[in-house]
C-alpha positions, 0 to 999 in steps of 0.5 A: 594242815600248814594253812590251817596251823598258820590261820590258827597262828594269826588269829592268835596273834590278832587277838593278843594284839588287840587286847594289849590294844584294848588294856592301854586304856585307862579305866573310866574315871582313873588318872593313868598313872593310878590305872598303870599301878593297879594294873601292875599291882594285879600282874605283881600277885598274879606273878608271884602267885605263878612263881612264888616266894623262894629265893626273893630276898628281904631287901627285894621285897621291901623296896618293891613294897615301897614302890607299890606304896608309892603309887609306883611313883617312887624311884626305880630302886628294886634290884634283882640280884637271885635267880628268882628275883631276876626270873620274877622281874623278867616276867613283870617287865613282859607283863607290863608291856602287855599290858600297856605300860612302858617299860621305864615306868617299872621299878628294877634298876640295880644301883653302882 
């Protein structure tokens, strides 16, 4: 039975490797940092939707907006200051990178 759970548990971690593998690339015909938007874009509703809005403040919602419209070429300037916020961009942060993005490319920097 050990064998059996430590096979299962391998698999398992072959194929979460091999699809963060397979997601790093960008979609044909899309410029990399279009793709790592959209792809963040996807995880940021899929997200919110797990978590929902509670406890995310104005001033966090807005400046996380203005970085989607961006492109997510706009400064890093969303700062997670509740619970929920600092919940909500810890999950963005492991979704991110599993899905190929490096973590400098996100928005969450809490200035002076």
């Amino acid at each position: 039975m050990p064998a059996l759970l430590a096979l299962a548990l391998a698999l398992f971690a072959a194929a979460t490797t091999a699809e963060a593998q397979t997601s790093a690339k960008p979609t044909a015909g899309r410029d990399w940092p279009t793709e790592k938007c959209e792809r963040y874009k996807a995880a940021f509703t899929q997200a919110v939707a797990r978590q929902g809005r509670t406890g995310l403040g104005q001033e966090f919602l807005a400046n996380h907006d203005a970085f989607l419209a961006s492109n997510c070429q706009a400064r890093a300037d969303v700062c997670a200051r509740s619970k929920e916020e600092l919940e909500l961009a810890n999950t963005l942060v492991v979704m991110a990178m599993n899905r190929g993005m490096a973590s400098t490319f996100l928005p969450f920097y809490c200035r002076g």
